[in-house]
C-alpha positions as CSV (number, residue, x, y, z in Angstrom):
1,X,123.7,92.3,121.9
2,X,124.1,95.6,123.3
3,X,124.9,98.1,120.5
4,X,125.5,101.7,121.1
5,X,126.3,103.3,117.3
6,X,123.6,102.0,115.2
7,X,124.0,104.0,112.4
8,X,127.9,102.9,112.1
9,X,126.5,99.6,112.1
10,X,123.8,100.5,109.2
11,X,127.1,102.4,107.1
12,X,129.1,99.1,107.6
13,X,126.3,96.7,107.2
14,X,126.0,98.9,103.3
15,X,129.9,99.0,103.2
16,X,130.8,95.5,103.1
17,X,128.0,94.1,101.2
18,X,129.0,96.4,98.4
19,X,132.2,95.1,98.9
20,X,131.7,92.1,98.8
21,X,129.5,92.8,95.6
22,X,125.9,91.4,97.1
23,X,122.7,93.0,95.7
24,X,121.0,93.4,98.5
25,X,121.5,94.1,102.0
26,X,118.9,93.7,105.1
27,X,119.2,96.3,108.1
28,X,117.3,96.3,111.2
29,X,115.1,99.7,110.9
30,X,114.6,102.7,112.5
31,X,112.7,106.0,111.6
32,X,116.3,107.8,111.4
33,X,117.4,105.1,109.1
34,X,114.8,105.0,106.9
35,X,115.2,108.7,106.3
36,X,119.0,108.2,105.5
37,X,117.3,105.4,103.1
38,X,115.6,107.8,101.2
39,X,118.0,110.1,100.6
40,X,120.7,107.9,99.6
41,X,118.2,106.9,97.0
42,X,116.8,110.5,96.1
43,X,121.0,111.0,95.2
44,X,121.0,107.8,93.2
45,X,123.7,106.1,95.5
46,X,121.5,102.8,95.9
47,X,119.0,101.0,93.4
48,X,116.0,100.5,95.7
49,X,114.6,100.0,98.9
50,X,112.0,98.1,101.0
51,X,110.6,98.5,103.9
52,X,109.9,94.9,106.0
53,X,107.5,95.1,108.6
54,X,108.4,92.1,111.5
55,X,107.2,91.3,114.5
56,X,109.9,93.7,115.9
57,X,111.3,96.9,114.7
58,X,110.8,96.0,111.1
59,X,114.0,95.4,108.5
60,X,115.4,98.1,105.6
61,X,116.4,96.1,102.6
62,X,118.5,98.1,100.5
63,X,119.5,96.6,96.8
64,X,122.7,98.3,96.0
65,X,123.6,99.9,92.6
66,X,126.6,99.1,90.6
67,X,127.9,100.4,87.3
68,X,128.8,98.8,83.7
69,X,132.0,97.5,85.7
70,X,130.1,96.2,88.1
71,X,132.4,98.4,90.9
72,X,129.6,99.6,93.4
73,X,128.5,103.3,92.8
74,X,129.2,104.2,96.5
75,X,132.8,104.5,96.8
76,X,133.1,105.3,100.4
77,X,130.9,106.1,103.3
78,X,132.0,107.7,106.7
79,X,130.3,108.2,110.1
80,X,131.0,111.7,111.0
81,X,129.3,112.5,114.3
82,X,129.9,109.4,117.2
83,X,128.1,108.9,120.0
84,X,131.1,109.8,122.1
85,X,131.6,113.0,120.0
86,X,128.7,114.6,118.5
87,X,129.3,117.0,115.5
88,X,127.2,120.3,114.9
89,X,127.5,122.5,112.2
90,X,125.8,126.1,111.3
91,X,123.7,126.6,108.4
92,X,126.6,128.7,106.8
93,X,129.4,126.3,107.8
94,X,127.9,123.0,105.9
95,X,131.0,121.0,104.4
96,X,130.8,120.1,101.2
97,X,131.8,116.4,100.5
98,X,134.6,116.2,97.4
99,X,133.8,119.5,95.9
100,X,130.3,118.5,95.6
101,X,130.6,115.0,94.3
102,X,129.7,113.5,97.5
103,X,126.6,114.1,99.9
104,X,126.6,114.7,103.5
105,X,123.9,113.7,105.5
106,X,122.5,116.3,108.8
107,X,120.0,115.7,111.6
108,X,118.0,118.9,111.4
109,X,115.2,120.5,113.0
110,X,113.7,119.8,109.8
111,X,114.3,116.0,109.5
112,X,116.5,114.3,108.3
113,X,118.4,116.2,105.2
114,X,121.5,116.0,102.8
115,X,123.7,118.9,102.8
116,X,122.1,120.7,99.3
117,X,119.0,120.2,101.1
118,X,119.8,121.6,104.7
119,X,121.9,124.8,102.6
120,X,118.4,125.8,100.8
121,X,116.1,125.7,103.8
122,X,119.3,127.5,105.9
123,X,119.4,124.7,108.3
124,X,122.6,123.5,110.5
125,X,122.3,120.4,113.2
126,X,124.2,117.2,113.3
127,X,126.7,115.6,110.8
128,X,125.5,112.4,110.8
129,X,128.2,110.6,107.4
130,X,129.4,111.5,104.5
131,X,128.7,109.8,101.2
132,X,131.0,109.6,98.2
């Protein structure tokens, strides 16, 4: 299976298990993907992680978070820079995702960062999704 987009995959794999109201998800890993990981939990988005260590690249699983309603806390997620058309921002020109509400994620220099993040070290690089 030859995929090209992996983290589209990794947005949709968190997409539809929320959805479909599962609490937990497994994604295969990758260093980029566990940064994304992180941060979606630093901003409180999902309830935990784990990192699996195969015989292969290893697996994320992420337990997702859902409110008193039991409607999942992430309301949307959406891939922003494509392999066929990468997205680059300044450090002045970082969008902000529903008036704040929301979190973007960027490929910087400096890692892997949300948008609050990237604004206080004045960093730009790649949009890599929005989270809302």
């Amino acid at each position: 299976m030859s995929m090209t987009d992996t983290i589209a995959d990794f947005l949709t794999r968190i997409r539809n298990a929320a959805k479909a109201r599962h609490t937990k998800v497994d994604i295969p890993a990758s260093n980029m993907k566990k940064q994304m990981t992180r941060i979606l939990k630093e901003y409180g988005y999902i309830k935990n992680y784990l990192f699996i260590d195969d015989s292969k690249s290893g697996l994320i699983r992420i337990y997702l978070k859902y409110d008193e309603q039991g409607n999942s806390v992430i309301n949307g997620l959406k891939r922003v820079s494509t392999p066929g058309l990468r997205k680059y921002v300044g450090s002045k020109n970082i969008p902000r995702v529903y008036n704040n509400y929301g979190i973007a994620i960027l490929s910087t220099p400096k890692g892997v960062l949300s948008d609050r993040d990237a604004r206080k070290l004045n960093v730009g690089g790649e949009v890599l999704c929005y989270v809302w």
